[in-house]
C-alpha positions in Angstrom: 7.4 -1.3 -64.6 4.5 -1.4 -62.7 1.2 0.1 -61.5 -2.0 -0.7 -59.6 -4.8 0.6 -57.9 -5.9 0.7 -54.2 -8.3 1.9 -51.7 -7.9 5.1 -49.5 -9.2 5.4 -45.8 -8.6 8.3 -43.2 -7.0 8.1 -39.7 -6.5 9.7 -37.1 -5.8 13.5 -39.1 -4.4 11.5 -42.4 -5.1 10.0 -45.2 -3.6 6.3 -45.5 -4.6 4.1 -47.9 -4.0 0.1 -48.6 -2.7 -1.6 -51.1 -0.5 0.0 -54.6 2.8 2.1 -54.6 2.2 3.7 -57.7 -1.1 5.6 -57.2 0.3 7.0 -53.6 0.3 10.9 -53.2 -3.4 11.0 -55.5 -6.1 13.7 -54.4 -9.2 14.1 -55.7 -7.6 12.6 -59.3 -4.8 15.5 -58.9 -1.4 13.6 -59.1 1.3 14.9 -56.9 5.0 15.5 -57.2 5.6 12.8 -54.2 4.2 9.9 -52.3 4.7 8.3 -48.7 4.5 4.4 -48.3 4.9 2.9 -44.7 5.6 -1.2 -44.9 3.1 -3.0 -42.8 6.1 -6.0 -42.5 8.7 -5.9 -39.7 10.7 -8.5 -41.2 13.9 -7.0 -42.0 14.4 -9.1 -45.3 10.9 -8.2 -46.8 11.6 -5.0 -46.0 15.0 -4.5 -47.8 13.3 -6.2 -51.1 10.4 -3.6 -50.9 13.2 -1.1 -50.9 15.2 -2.7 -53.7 11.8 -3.3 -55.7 11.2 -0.2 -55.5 14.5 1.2 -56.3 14.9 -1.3 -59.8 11.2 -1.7 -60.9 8.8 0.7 -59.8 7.6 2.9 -62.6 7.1 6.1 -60.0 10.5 6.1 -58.9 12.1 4.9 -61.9 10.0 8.8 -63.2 12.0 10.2 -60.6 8.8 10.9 -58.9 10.0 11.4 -55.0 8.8 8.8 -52.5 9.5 8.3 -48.7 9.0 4.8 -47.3 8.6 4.3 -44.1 9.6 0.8 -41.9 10.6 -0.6 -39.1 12.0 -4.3 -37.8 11.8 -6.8 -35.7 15.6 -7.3 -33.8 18.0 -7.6 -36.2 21.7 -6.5 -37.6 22.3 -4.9 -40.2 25.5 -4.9 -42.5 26.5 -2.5 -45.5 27.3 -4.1 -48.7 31.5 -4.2 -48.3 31.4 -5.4 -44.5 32.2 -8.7 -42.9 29.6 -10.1 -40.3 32.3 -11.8 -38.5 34.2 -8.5 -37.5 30.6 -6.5 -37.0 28.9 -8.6 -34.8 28.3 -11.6 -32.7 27.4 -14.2 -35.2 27.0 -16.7 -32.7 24.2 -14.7 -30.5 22.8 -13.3 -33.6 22.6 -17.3 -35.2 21.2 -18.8 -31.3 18.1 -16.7 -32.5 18.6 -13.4 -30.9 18.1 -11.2 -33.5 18.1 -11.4 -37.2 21.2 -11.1 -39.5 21.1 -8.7 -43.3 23.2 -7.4 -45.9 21.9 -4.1 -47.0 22.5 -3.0 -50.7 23.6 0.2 -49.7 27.3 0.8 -48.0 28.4 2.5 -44.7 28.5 0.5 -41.6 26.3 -1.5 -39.0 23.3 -0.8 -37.2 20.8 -2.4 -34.8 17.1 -1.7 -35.7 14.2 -3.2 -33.7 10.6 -2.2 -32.9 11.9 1.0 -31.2 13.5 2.2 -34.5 12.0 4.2 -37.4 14.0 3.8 -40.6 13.3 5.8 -43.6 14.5 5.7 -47.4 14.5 9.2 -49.8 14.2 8.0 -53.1 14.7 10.5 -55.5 16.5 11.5 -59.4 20.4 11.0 -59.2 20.7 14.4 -59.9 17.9 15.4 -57.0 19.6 13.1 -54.4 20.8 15.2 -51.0 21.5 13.6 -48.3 22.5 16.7 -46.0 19.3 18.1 -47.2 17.0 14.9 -46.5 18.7 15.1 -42.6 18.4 18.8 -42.2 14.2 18.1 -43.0 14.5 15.5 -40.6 15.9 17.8 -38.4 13.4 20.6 -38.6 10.3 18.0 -38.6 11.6 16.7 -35.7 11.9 20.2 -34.0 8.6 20.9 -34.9 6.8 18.4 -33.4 9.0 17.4 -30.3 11.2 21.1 -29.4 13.0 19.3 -26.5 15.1 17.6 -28.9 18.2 19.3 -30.0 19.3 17.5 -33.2 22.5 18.4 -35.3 23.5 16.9 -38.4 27.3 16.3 -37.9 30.1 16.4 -40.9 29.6 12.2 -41.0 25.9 12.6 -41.8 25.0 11.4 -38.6 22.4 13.0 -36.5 23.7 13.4 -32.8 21.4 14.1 -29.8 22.5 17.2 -27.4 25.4 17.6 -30.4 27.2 14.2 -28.7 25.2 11.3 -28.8 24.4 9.4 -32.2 20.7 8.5 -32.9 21.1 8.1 -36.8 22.9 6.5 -39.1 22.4 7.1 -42.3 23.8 5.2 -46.3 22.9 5.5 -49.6 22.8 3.6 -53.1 23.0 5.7 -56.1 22.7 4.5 -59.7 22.4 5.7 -63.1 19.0 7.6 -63.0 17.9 7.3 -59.5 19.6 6.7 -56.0 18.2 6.3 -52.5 19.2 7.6 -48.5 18.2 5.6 -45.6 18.4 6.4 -41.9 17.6 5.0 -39.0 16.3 6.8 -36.0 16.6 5.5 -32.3 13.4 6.1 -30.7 13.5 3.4 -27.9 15.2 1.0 -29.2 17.3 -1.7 -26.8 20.3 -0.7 -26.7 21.0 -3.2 -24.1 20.5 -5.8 -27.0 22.0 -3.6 -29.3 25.4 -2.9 -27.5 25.8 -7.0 -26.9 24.9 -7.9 -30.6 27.0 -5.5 -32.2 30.4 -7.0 -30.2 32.9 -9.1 -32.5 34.5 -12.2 -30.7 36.8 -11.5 -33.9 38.8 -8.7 -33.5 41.9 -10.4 -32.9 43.5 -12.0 -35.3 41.1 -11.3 -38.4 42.6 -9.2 -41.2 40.5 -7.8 -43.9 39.6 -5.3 -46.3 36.0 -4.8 -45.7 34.4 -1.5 -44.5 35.1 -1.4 -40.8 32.3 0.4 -38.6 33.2 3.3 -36.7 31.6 3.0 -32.9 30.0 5.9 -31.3 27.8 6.7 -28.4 24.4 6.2 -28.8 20.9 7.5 -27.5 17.1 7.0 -27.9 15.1 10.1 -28.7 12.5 9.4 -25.7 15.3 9.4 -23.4 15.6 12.8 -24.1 11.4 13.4 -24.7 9.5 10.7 -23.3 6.6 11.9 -25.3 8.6 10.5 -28.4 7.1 7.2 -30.0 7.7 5.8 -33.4 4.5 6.3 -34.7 4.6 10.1 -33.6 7.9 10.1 -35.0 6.9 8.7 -38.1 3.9 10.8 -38.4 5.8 14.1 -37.9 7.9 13.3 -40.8 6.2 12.5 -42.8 3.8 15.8 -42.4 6.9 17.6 -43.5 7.8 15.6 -46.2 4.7 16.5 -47.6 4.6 20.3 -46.8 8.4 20.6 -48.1 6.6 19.6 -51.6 3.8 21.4 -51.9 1.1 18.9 -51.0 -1.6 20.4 -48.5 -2.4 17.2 -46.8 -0.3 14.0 -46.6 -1.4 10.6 -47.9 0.4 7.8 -46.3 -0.3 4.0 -48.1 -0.1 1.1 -46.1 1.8 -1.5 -48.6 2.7 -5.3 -48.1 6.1 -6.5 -49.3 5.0 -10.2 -49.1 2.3 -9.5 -51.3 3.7 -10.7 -55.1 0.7 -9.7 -57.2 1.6 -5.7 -56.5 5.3 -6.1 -56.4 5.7 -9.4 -59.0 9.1 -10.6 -58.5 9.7 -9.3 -55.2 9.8 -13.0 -53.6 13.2 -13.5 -56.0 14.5 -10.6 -54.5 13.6 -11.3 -51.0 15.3 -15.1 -51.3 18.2 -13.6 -52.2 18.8 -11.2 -49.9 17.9 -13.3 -47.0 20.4 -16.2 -48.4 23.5 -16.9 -47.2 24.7 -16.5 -50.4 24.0 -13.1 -50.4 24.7 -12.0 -46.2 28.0 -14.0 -45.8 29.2 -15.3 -49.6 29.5 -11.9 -50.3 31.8 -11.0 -47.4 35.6 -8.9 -48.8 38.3 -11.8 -48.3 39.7 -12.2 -45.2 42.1 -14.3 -43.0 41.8 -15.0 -39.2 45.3 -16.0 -37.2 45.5 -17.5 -34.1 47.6 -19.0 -31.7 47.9 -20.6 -28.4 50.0 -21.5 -26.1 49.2 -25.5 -24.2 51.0 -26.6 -21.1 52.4 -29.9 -21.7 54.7 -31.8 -19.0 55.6 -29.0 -17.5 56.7 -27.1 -20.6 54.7 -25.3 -23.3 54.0 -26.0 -26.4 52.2 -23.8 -29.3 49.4 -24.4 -31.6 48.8 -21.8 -34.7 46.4 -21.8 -37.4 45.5 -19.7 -40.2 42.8 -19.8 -42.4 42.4 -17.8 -45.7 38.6 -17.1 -46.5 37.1 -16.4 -49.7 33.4 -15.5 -50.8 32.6 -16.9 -47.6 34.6 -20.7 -47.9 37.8 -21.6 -46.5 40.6 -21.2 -49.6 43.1 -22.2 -47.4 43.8 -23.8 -44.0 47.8 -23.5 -42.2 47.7 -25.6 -39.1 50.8 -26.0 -37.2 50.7 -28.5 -33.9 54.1 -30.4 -32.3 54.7 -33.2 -34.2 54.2 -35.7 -31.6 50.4 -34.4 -30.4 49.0 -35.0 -33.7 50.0 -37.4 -36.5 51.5 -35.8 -39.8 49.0 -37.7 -42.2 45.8 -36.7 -39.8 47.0 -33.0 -39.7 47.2 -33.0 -43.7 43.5 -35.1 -43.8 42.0 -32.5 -41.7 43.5 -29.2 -43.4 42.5 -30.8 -46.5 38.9 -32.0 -45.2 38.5 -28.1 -44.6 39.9 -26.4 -48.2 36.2 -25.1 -50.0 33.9 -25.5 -47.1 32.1 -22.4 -46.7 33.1 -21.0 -43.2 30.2 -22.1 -41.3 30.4 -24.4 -38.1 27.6 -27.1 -39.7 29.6 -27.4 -42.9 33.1 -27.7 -41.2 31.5 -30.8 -38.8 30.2 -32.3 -41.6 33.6 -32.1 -43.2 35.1 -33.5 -40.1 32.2 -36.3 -39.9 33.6 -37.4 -43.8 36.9 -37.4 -42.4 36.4 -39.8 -39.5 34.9 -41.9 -42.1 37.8 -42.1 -44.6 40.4 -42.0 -42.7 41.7 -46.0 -41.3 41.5 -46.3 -37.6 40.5 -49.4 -35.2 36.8 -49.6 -34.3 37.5 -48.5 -30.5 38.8 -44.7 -31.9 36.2 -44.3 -34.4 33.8 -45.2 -31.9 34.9 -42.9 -29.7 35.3 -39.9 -32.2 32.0 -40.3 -32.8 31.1 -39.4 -29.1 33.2 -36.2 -29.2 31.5 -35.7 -32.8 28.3 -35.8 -31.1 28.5 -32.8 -28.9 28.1 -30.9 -31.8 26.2 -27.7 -30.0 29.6 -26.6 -29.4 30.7 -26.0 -32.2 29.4 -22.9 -32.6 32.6 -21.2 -34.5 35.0 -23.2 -37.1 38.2 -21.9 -34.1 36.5 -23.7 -31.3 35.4 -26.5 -33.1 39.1 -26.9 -34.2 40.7 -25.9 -30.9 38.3 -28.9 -29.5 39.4 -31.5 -31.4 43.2 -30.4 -31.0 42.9 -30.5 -27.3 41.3 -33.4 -27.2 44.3 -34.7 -28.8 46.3 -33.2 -26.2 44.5 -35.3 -23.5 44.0 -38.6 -24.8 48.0 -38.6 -25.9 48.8 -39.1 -22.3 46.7 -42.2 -22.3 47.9 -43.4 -25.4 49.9 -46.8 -25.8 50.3 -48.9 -29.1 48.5 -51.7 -29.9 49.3 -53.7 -32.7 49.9 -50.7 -35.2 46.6 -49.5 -33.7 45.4 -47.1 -30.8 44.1 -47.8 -27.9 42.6 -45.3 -26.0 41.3 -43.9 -22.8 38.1 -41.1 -23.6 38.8 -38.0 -20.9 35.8 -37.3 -19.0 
């Protein structure tokens, strides 16, 4: 456990004050039943190791003393624990730097949070954790301060705007002794960004287990007050917080959670949840079928796969091509060149670069898969990386003609 001191400053009608957790909620040496912290980081992964530091070592909450924490992010996705980022999202935007991809400890589906976004986490005793009663106070702080807003809490624990439009989400982690619930609000948040990040190029063909999110309208709250703004949002709750238990004037503490001298061990936590270990390893098995079909001489012929993936690597690869498009020992070489590679489109080249390497072929064809190896931007996802080197196949058959046991061959443009 751990405790440690820190300075206290007013602003702007409350009391904030820099630096420890565990002394948060003082006045005047009187200790109260609850505290506020607010993350100064935006960084999603810092932020979710502040909330699991807290939740596994801080002494306050471990007391079952209640805390609020406040934070907010810079663009990113968020996953529960159980879901697959493939089927939730657009890995390839989210990878080409668009926003941001985590694994949250707590369950429930997928949300967008970026600077327009409050998020808030109710840590409290197992046997004091309420969910419905954490979003009804949100509800009535929220009415308080901004009465244009008519907010419901809906039978999903959502909170819907107008009783139709979704501008919460909310999960939870509960444990032994203590548990925590953690919402997001949409004050003006992009949806734009939001709506194109949160689209799978998946959907067909993948089978899995995993928690699947349910889709639902959404709405910022300054859409429908444009006084809204996060910081009044956060302010506004947190005044309630306070009132709701018993404290006169609320104290909110400005805390780091980069900073490993007041939360020692937090930088373990925060490598692992920002690892890929950790966001995709941990993905429920799953398989992804697909199949296509190729005109050939004026016929058409079909290509299928299927691959089987595991704890985020590829258990097992089905690859089915016509015969005379591909050669039976190069087929088997490359299914095999694919079997525990995690499912990730740098490993699988690499696996194809070891291939071209052990496999025998005359100097012309490994010079020229090397060329085709080389336009390695596109292979963004392990299917188009594999439908590219099929179809190249496809083409450069036409132009194929034996020479000497060898190949000889003409690159396409």
């Amino acid at each position: 456990m751990h405790r440690s001191c820190s300075r206290r400053r007013e602003l702007a009608g409350t009391t904030q004050r820099d630096g420890c957790p565990s002394d948060a909620g003082h006045k005047g040496g009187a200790r109260t039943g609850f505290r506020i912290l607010q993350s100064v980081s935006t960084d999603v992964h810092e932020n979710l190791a502040l909330e699991d530091w807290l939740y596994e070592k801080d002494d306050d909450v471990q007391r079952r003393r209640r805390t609020l924490l406040l934070w907010r992010n810079g663009p990113c996705v968020v996953i529960g624990r159980h879901q697959n980022p493939w089927a939730e999202c657009d890995v390839r935007l989210v990878r080409s730097g668009h926003a941001t991809l985590a694994r949250r400890r707590s369950g429930g589906g997928t949300v967008y949070h970026d600077l327009g976004n409050v998020n808030l986490t109710f840590f409290s005793s197992r046997t004091g954790y309420d969910r419905a009663s954490n979003l009804r106070s949100v509800v009535s702080a929220l009415g308080d301060a901004f009465p244009r807003l008519a907010l419901t809490v809906s039978p999903r624990h959502d909170l819907l705007l107008d009783g139709r439009y979704k501008v919460s989400g909310t999960a939870a982690k509960v444990g032994g002794k203590v548990a925590y619930h953690h919402l997001t609000l949409l004050g003006s948040a992009d949806t734009i960004a939001m709506s194109r990040l949160l689209k799978s190029s998946h959907t067909n063909g993948l089978r899995s287990r995993a928690t699947a999110s349910v889709p639902a309208q959404v709405r910022n709250l300054c859409d429908a007050d444009n006084s809204v703004s996060c910081e009044a949002l956060s302010f506004a709750i947190a005044r309630y917080y306070a009132t709701q238990h018993g404290g006169a004037q609320h104290i909110i503490e400005m805390v780091d959670p980069s900073d490993e001298t007041t939360f020692p061990g937090i930088a373990k936590l925060h490598d692992e949840l920002s690892g890929w270990e950790w966001i995709y390893g941990r993905t429920p098995e799953f398989t992804i079928e697909q199949e296509w079909n190729v005109p050939d001489d004026g016929d058409e012929k079909r290509i299928t796969f299927c691959l089987h993936v595991k704890r985020g690597q590829i258990q097992d690869c089905k690859l089915h091509v016509p015969n005379e498009w591909l050669p039976t020992s190069l087929l088997d070489a490359l299914i095999h060149s694919l079997i525990g590679v995690p499912f990730w489109p740098d490993n699988v080249f690499l696996a194809l670069v070891n291939l071209k390497d052990t496999c025998k072929r005359t100097e012309e064809v490994k010079h020229n898969w090397e060329i085709d190896l080389a336009i390695k931007g596109i292979f963004v996802l392990l299917i188009q990386l594999i439908i590219h080197f099929l179809i190249n196949y496809i083409i450069l058959k036409k132009f194929v003609r034996c020479n000497g046991g060898g190949f000889g061959m003409l690159l396409a443009n």
